[in-house]
C-alpha positions in Angstrom: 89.5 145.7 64.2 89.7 143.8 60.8 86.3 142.3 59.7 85.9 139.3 57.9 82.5 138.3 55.4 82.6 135.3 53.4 79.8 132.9 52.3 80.1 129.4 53.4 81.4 127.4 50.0 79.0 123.9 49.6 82.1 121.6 50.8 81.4 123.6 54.0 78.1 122.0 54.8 77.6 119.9 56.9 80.7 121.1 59.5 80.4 122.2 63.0 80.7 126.1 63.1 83.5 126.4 65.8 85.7 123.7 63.6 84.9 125.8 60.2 85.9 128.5 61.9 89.3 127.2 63.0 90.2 126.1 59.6 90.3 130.1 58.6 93.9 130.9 58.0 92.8 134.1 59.9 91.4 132.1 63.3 94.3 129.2 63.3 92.8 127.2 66.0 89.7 125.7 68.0 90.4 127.9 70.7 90.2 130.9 69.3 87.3 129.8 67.1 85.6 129.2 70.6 86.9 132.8 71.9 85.1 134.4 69.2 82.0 132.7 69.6 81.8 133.5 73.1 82.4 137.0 72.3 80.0 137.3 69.8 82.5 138.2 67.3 81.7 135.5 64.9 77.9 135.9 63.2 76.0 133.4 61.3 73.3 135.2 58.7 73.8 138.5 61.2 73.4 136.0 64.4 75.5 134.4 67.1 75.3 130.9 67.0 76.6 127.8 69.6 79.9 126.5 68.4 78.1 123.2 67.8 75.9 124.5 65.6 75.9 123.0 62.0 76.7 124.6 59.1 74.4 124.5 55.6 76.3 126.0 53.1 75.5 129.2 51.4 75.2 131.3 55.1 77.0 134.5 55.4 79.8 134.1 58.2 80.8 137.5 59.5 84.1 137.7 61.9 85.5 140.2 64.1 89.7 139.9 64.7 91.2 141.9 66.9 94.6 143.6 65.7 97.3 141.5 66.7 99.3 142.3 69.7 102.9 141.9 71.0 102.7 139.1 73.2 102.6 140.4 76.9 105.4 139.3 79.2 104.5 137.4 81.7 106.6 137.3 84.7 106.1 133.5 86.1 109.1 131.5 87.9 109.1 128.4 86.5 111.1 125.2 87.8 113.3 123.9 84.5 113.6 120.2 85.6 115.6 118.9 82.7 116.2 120.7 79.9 117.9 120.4 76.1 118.0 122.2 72.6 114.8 119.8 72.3 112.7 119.9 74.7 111.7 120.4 78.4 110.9 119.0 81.5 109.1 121.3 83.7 107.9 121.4 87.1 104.4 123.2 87.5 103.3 125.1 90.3 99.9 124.5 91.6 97.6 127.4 90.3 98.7 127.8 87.2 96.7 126.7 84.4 98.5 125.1 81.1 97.1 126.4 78.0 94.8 129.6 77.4 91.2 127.9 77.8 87.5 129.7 77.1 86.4 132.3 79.4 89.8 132.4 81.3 92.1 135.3 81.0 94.7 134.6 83.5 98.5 133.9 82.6 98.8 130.2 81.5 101.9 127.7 81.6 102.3 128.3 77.9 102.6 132.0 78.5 105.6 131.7 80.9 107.7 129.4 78.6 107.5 132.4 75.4 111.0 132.7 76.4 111.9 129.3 76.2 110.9 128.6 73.1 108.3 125.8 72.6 106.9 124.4 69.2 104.6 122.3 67.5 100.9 121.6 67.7 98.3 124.2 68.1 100.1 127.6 67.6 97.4 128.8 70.9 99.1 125.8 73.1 103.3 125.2 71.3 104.7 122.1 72.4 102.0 121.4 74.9 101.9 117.0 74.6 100.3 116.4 77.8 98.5 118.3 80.4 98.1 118.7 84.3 95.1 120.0 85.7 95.1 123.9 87.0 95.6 122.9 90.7 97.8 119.6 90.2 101.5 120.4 90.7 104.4 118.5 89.1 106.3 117.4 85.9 105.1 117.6 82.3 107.1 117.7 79.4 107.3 120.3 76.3 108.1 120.3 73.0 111.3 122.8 71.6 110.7 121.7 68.0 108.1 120.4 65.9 110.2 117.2 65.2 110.4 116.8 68.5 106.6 117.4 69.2 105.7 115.3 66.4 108.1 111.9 68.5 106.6 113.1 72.0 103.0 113.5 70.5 103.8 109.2 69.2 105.5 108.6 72.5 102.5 109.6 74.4 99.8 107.7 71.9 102.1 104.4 72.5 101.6 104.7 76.2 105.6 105.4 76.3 105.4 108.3 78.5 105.9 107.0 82.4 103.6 109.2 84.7 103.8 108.8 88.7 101.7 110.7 91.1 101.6 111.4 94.9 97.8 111.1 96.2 96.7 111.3 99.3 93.2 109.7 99.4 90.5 108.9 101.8 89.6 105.4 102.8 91.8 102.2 102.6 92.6 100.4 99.6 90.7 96.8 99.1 94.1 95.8 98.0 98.0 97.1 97.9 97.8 97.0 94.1 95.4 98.1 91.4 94.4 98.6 88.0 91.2 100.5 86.9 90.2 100.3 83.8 87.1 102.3 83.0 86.0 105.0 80.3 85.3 108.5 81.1 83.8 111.9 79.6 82.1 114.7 80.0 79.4 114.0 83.0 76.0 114.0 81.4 74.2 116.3 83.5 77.6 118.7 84.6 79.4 119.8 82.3 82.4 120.9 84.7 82.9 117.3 85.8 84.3 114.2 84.1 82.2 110.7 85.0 82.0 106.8 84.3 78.3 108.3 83.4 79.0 110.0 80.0 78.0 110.1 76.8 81.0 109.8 75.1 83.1 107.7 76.9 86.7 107.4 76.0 89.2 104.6 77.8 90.8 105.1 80.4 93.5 103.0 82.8 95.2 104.1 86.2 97.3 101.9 88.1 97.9 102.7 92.5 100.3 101.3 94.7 99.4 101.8 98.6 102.5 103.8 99.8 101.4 103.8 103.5 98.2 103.9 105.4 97.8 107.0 107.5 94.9 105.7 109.8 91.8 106.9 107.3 94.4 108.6 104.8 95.9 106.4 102.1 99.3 107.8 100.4 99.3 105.8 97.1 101.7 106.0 94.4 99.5 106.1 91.2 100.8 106.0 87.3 98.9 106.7 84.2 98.5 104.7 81.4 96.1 106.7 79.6 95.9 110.5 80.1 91.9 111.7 80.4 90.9 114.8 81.8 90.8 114.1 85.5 91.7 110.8 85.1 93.1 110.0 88.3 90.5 112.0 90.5 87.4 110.6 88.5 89.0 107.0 88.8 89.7 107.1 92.5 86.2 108.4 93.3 84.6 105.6 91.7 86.3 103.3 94.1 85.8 104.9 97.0 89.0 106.2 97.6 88.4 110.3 96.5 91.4 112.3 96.8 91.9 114.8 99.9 91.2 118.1 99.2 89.7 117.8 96.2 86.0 119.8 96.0 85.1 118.5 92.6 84.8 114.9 93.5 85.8 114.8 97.3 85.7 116.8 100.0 87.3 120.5 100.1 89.1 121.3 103.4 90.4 118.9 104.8 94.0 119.0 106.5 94.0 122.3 105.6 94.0 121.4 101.9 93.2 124.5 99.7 93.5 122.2 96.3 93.6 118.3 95.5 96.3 116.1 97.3 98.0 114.7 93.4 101.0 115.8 92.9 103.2 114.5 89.5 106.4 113.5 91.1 108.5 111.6 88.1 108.3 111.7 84.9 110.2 108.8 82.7 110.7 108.1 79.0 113.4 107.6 76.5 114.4 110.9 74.6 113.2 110.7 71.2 116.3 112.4 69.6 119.2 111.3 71.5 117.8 107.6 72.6 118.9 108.4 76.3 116.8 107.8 79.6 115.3 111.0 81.2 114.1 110.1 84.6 113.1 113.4 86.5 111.7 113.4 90.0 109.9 116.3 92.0 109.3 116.7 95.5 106.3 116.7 97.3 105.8 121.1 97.1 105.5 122.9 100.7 101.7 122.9 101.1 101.2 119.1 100.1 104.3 117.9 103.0 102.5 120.1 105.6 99.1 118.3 105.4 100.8 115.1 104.9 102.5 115.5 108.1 99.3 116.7 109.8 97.4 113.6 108.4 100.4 111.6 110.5 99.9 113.4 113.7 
């Protein structure tokens, strides 16, 4: 265990202590600034502190680092959708969260691909441009080198990046198409849901397309324009179409649902590098077609 002790130089004050703390060549990144914190391994003036809390300048910042490790080998089977020297199309298993979060200490996305290679961005989340959530399944795209993260990172800011899902909602569309256009956050009073009712609301636009009508079941195809945390669930909720399955913003349960009904079934853009078309499809996995077909009968 190597301790660090340092005083906080004047340009200092002023910062949040969790983003000081990731500027350390030592800590490398939010997340494990936030790790620390929660661990008590990073001491203000001999006292934990929240990660928000502001810096003066002059305070004595003591930090605990673990000796680093070999990373462990994580034995996930992925689904390689499409794959080059540059980057990666895969298909994600519900379950399975993406990147290595606060307070979670199960095998991530980003620890099965160590062996493919990815790159760029935070060194805690390599070639991570976009994200699913922990029990959506389906097709994101990672970065092999940070050229190529750097084009996917612009791709995604220009809205270049086509996103389809598979939801299975309650209640019927007032219309066969629709746009939603509404910002979203952090819920003020929950801090585990995202809501309309925020403080800091950032935009947000989904578009649906009504796929069938399964009595009180809607199958909608919906595509992102923007990508906020629960975007599609928090958008389809407002209108009174919550997605099946879903115990955040919905009901848990139903059709035998043990997660959300989303699924990210194609993922379109043009390559960055090689100026080709990548147009990658998933189907709908095992546990998704057998409530489907339930909701039919």
């Amino acid at each position: 265990m190597a301790t660090l002790r340092f005083r906080v130089p004047d340009a200092g004050a002023g910062s949040r202590l969790d983003q000081f703390l990731a500027g350390l060549p030592d800590v490398g990144s939010r997340g494990a600034a936030e790790r620390l914190l929660a661990a008590g391994a990073a001491r203000v003036d001999g006292r934990a502190r929240l990660k928000s809390h502001k810096l003066l300048g002059g305070e004595e910042i003591e930090v605990e680092l673990a000796e680093p490790s070999e990373p462990e080998q994580v034995s996930i089977e992925l689904r390689i959708a499409y794959e080059d020297e540059h980057l990666l199309v895969v298909d994600k298993q519900a379950g399975l969260t993406v990147h290595p979060a606060p307070g979670r200490t199960e095998p991530t996305l980003v620890d099965a691909l160590r062996p493919y290679g990815p790159a760029g961005g935070d060194p805690e989340r390599p070639g991570i441009v976009h994200r699913l959530d922990r029990d959506t399944s389906g097709l994101l795209v990672v970065a092999r080198t940070d050229e190529c993260y750097a084009l996917l990172s612009r791709l995604v800011r220009a809205r270049q990046l086509e996103r389809h899902y598979v939801a299975l909602v309650h209640g019927r569309p007032q219309s066969r198409t629709g746009r939603i256009e509404a910002p979203i956050g952090r819920d003020r009073r929950d801090r585990a849901r995202r809501s309309l009712d925020t403080p800091v609301p950032k935009g947000a636009v989904t578009h649906f397309e009504l796929v069938e009508q399964i009595g009180d079941y809607a199958l909608l195809d919906v595509a992102l324009e923007t990508g906020r945390t629960h975007q599609i669930r928090v958008h389809l909720a407002a209108i009174g179409l919550p997605v099946a399955g879903d115990r955040l913003y919905g009901t848990a349960g139903d059709l035998g649902l043990g997660r959300q009904f989303l699924h990210a079934a194609r993922l379109a853009f043009v390559h960055p590098l090689t100026g080709e078309r990548v147009d990658v499809s998933s189907p709908l996995p095992a546990d998704l077609a057998a409530a489907l077909e339930l909701a039919r009968r």
